[in-house]
C-alpha positions as CSV (number, residue, x, y, z in Angstrom):
1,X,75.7,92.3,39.2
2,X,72.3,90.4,38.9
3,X,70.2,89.3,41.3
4,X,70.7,86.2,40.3
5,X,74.3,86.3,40.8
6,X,74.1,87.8,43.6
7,X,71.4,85.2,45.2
8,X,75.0,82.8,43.9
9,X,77.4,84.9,46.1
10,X,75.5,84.4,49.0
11,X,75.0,81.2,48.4
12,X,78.4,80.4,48.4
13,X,79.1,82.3,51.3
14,X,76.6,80.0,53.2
15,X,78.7,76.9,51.9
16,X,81.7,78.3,53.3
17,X,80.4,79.1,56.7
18,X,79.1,75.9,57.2
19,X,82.0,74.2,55.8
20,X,84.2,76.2,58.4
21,X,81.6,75.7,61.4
22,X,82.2,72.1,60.3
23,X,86.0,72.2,60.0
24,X,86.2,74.1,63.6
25,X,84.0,71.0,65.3
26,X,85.9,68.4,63.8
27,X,89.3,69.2,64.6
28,X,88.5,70.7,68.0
29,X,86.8,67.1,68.7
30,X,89.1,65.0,67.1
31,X,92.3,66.4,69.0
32,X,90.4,66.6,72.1
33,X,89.6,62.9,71.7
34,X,93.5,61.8,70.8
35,X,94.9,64.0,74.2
36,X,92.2,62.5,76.1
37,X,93.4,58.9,75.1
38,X,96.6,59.8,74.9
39,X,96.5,60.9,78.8
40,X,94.7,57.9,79.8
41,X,97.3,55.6,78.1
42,X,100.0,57.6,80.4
43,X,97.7,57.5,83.8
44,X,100.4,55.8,85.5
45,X,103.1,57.9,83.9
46,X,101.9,61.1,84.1
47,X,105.6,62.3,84.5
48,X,106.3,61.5,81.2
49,X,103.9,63.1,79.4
50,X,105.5,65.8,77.7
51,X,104.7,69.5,78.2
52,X,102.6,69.9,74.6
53,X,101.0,67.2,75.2
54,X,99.8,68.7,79.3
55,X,99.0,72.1,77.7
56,X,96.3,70.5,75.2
57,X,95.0,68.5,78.4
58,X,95.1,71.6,80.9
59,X,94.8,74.8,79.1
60,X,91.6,74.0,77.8
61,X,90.3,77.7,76.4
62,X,93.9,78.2,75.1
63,X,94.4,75.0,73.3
64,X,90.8,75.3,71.7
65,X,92.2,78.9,70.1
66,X,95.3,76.9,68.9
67,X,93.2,73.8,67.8
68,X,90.5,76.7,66.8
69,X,93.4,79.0,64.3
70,X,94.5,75.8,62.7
71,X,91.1,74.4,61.8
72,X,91.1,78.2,59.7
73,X,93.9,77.7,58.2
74,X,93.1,74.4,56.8
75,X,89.6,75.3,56.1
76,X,91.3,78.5,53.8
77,X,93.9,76.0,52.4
78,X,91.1,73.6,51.0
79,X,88.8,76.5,50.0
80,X,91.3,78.7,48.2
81,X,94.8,76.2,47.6
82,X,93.8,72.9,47.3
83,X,91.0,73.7,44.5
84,X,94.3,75.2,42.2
85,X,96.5,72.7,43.2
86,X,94.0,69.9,42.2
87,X,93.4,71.3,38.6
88,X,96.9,71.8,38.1
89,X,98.5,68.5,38.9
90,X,97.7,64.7,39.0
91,X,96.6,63.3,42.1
92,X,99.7,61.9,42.9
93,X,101.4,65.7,42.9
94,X,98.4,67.1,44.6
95,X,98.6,64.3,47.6
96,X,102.5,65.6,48.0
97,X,101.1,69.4,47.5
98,X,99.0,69.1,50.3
99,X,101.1,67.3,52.7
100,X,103.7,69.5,52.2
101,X,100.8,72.4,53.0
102,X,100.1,70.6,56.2
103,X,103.6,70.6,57.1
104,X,104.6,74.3,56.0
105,X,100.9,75.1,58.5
106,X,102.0,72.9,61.5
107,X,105.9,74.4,61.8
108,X,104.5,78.1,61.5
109,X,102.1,77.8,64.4
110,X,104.9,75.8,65.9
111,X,107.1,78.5,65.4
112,X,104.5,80.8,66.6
113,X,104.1,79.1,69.8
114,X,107.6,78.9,70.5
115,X,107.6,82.4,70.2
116,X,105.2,83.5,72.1
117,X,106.2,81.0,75.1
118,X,110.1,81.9,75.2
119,X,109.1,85.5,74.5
120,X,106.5,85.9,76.3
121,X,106.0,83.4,80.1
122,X,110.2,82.7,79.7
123,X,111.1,86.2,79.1
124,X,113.9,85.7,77.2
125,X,115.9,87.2,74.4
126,X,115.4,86.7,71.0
127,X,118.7,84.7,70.3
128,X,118.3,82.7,73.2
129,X,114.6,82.4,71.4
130,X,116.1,80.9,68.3
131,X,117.7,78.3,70.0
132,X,115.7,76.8,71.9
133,X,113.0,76.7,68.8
134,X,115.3,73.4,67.7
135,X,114.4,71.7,70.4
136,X,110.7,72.8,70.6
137,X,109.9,72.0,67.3
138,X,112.1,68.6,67.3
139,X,111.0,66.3,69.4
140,X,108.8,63.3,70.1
141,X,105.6,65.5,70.7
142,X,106.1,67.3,67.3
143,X,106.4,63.7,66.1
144,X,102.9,62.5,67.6
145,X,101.1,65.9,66.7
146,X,102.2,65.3,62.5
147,X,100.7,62.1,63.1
148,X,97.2,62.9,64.8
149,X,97.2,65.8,61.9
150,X,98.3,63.7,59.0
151,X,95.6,60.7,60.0
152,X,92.8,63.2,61.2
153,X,93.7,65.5,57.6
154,X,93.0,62.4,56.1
155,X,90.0,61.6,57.5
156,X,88.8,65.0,57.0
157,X,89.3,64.7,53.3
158,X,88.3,61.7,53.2
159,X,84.8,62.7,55.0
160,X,84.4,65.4,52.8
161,X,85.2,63.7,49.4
162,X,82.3,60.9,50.6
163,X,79.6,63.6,51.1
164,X,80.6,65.5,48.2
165,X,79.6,62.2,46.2
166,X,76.4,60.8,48.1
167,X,74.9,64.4,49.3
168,X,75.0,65.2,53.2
169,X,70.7,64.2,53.1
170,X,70.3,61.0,51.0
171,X,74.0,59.8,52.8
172,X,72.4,60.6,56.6
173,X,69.1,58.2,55.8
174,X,71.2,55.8,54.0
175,X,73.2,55.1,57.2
176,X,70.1,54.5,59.3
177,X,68.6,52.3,57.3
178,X,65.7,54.5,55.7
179,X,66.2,53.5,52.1
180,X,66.2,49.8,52.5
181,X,62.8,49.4,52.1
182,X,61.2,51.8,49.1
183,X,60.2,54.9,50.2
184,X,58.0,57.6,48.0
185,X,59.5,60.9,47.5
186,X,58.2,64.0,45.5
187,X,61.5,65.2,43.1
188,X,62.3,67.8,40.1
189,X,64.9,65.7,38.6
190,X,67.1,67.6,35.3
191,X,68.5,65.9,32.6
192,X,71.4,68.1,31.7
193,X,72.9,67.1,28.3
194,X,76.0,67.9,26.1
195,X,74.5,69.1,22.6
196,X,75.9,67.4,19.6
197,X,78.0,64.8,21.7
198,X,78.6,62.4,19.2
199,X,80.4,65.0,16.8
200,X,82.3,66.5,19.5
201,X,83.7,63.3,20.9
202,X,84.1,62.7,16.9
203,X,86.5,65.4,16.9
204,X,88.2,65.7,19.9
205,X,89.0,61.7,20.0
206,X,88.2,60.0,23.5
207,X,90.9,61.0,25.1
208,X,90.8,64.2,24.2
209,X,86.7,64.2,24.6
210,X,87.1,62.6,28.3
211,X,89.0,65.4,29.5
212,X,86.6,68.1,27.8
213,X,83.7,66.3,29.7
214,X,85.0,66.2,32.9
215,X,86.1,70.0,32.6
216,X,82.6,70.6,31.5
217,X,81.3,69.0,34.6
218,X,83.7,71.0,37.4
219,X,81.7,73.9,36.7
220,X,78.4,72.3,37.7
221,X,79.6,72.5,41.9
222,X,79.1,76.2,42.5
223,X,75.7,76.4,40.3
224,X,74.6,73.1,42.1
225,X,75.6,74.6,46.1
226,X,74.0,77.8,44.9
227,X,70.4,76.1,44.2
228,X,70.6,73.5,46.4
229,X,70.7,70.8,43.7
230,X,72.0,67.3,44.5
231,X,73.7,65.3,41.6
232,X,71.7,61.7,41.5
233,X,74.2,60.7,38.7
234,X,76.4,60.8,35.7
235,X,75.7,59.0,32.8
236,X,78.7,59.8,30.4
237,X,77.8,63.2,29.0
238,X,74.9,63.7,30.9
239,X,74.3,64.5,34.6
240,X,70.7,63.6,36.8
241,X,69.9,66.9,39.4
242,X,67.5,66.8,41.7
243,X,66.0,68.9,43.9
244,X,63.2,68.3,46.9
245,X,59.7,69.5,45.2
246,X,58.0,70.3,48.7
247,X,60.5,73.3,49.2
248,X,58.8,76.1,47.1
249,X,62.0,77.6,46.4
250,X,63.2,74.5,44.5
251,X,60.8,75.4,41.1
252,X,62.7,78.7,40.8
253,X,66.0,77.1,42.0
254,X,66.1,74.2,39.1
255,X,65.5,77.0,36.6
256,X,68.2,79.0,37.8
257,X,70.6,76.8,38.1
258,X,70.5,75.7,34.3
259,X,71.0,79.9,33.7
260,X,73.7,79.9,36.3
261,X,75.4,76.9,35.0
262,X,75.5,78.6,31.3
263,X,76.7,81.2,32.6
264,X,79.6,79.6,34.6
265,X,80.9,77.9,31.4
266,X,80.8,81.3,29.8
267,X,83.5,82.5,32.5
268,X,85.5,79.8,30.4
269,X,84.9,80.4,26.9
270,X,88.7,81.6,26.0
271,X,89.8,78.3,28.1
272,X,87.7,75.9,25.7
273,X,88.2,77.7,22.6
274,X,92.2,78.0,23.7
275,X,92.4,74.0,24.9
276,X,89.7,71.9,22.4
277,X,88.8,74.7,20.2
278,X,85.1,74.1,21.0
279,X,82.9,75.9,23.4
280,X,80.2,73.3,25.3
281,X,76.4,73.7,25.2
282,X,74.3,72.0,26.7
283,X,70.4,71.6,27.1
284,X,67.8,70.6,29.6
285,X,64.4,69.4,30.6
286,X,62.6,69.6,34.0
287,X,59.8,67.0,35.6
288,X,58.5,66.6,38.6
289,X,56.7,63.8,40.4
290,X,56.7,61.3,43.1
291,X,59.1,58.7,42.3
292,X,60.2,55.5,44.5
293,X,64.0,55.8,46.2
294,X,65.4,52.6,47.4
295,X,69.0,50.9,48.0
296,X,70.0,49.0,45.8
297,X,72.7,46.7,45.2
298,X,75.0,44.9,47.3
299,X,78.6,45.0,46.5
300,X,78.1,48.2,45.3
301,X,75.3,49.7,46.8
302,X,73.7,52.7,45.8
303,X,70.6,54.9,46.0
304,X,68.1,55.4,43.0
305,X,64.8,56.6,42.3
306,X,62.2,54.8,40.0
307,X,59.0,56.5,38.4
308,X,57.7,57.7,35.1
309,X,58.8,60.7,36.0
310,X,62.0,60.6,35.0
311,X,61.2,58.3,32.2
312,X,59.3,61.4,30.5
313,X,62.2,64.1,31.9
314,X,64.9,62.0,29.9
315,X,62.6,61.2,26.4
316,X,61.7,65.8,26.5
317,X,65.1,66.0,26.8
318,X,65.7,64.2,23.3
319,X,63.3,66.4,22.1
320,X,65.5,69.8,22.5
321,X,67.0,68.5,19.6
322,X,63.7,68.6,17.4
323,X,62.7,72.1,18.8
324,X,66.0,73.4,18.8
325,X,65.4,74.5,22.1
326,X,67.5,75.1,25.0
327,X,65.4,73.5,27.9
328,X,62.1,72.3,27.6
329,X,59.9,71.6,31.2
330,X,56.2,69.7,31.6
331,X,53.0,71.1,32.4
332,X,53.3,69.8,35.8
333,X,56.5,71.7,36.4
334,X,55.4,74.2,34.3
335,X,52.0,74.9,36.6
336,X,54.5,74.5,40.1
337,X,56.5,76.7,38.9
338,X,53.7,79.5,37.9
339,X,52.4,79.2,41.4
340,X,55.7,81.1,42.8
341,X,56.7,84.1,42.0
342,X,59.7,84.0,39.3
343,X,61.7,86.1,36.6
344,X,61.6,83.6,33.9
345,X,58.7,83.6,30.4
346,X,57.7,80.4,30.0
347,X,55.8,79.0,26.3
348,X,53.9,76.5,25.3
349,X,56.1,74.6,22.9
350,X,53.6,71.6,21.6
351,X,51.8,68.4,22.7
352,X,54.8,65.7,21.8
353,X,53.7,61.8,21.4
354,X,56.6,60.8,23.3
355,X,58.3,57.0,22.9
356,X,56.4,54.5,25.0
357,X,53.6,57.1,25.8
358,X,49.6,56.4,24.9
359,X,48.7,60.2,25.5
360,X,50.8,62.9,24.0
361,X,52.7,65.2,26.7
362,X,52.6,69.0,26.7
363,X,56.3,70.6,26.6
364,X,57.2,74.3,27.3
365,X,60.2,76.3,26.6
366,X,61.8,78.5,29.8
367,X,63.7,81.4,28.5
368,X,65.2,85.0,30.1
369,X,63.2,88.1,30.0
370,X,65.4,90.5,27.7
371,X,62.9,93.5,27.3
372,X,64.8,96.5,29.4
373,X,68.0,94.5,30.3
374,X,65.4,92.5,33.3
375,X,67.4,91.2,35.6
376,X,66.7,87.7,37.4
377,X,64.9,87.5,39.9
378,X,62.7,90.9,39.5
379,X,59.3,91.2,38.4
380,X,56.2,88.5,38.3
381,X,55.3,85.6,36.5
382,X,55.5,85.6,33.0
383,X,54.0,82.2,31.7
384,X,51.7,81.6,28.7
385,X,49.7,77.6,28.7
386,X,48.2,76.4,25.8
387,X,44.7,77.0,25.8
């Protein structure tokens, strides 16, 4: 395994944590809030509040380690059965798959409880066990709990699904209000591009070429969470990343991720070649700069950077093309990058005249070491600038 790929595992692992830290605090919060209401509604009636209900409210350590196992079990569900669920059936079959999930999860632990409360404080036997489960796990409480789980699963998703699009950063300062006036930011934006677009979507058809796009693209998550790249957009066959330039790992992050990225759709050569009978490739090119981010829009409002800098990112990236080069970065990127230590050669390619441009622009080409099987993410610079 390569460092590289193993600097991806970890990564990942990261995501996950954090994603189940998150999962634990916002059921355990959620539920806590619903019992608490649901307890002041019934002040006045505290006889009828049922005994479910009264061991949420009173058993606080042991309800958390209920609330606690079933924030697990959902986190598991979404990180390793909802992703194959969702790429094997249409929304509308992946909305029923995951209900019925919720459901299968809520009368285990139901069962569970049962169980352990008839077995364990009752003392009975197991057949008296088995019938009273009926009438523990049918029953007005059961009914309120699918409902707080079914509106707060929702909300979960929901949550999720909005951060996944904005980005957990530009989403927290676009709630407060930061982007509504222009703000300068320093950014290594990527223009990722589909080679030879035209005659692929020429031979696949639209419909056909849609769904090869968006396949394309569902590989980009785990290269993107690994390098701690942010999506700024998609503009049909090509996709914006960014990354903050005042984090020194960012230079080597941007580079990797176009590697890891190449290497994901690899992984899913025999899929292409099996489904479309064509294998993607795409090329890049790297800038960075201080650019201007600012809201804009109002019906559909958005966030989005202006600057020459990604003006000159998006023209190098026409120029892969001419070259026949894979990715092509600046000098300024180029010189960041140098300044950190990194496993990657990078060559001067030529100084380009690019469209709209007075002064031509010098490009560089960012390639692998091979020499001895090197392995990302060992050794020392290896750059060579045009004198």
């Amino acid at each position: 395994m390569t460092r590289l790929e193993k600097t991806y595992k970890w990564s990942m692992s990261g995501y996950r944590f954090g994603l189940l830290l998150f999962t634990l605090i916002y059921w355990n919060i959620y539920i806590r809030i619903i019992i608490v209401l649901r307890m002041l509604g019934l002040r006045e009636h505290l006889s009828d509040v049922s005994k479910g209900i009264r061991f949420m409210y009173d058993e606080i350590l042991l309800s958390t380690l209920v609330i606690s196992i079933f924030a697990v079990i959902s986190w598991a569900a979404q990180n390793f059965v909802q992703p194959g669920i969702r790429r094997s059936f249409k929304m509308r079959k992946y909305a029923i798959g995951i209900i019925i999930v919720n459901i299968v999860v809520f009368f285990v632990m139901g069962i569970i409880l049962g169980l352990i409360h008839y077995g364990i404080e009752d003392q009975m036997c197991f057949s008296d066990i088995m019938s009273q489960l009926s009438k523990f796990l049918f029953n007005s409480t059961t009914l309120f709990f699918l409902i707080v789980l079914f509106l707060g699963g929702y909300v979960y998703v929901l949550m999720n699904t909005f951060l996944h699009q904005v980005g957990y950063v530009p989403l927290g300062k676009m709630l407060t209000g930061y982007y509504q006036k222009p703000r300068e930011e320093e950014l290594i934006f990527m223009f990722l591009d589909l080679q030879s677009s035209t005659a692929v979507a020429e031979i696949l058809g639209h419909r056909q070429y849609s769904y090869f796009v968006q396949d394309c693209f569902r590989n980009l998550s785990k290269s993107l969470l690994a390098t701690r790249g942010h999506v700024y957009q998609f503009v049909g066959d090509e996709v914006v990343v960014t990354w903050n330039a005042n984090k020194k790992r960012s230079y080597k992050n941007a580079v990797d991720f176009f590697f890891l990225y190449g290497r994901s759709l690899e992984r899913h050569r025999a899929e292409f070649v099996e489904k479309y009978k064509l294998f993607p490739l795409f090329t890049a090119s790297i800038n960075v700069g201080k650019v201007m981010a600012a809201e804009v829009g109002e019906i559909k409002r958005e966030l989005a950077y202006h600057g020459d800098v990604l003006n000159t990112a998006a023209r190098i990236q026409k120029q892969c093309k001419h070259y026949k080069k894979t990715i092509l970065i600046t000098h300024e990127f180029a010189e960041r990058l140098n300044e950190h230590t990194h496993p990657y050669k990078v060559n001067y390619v030529d100084d380009t005249l690019l469209a709209g441009k007075k002064e031509a622009v010098k490009i560089y080409e960012v390639s692998q070491p091979s020499v001895n099987n090197a392995t990302p993410g060992e050794g020392h610079n290896h750059i060579a600038f045009h004198a």
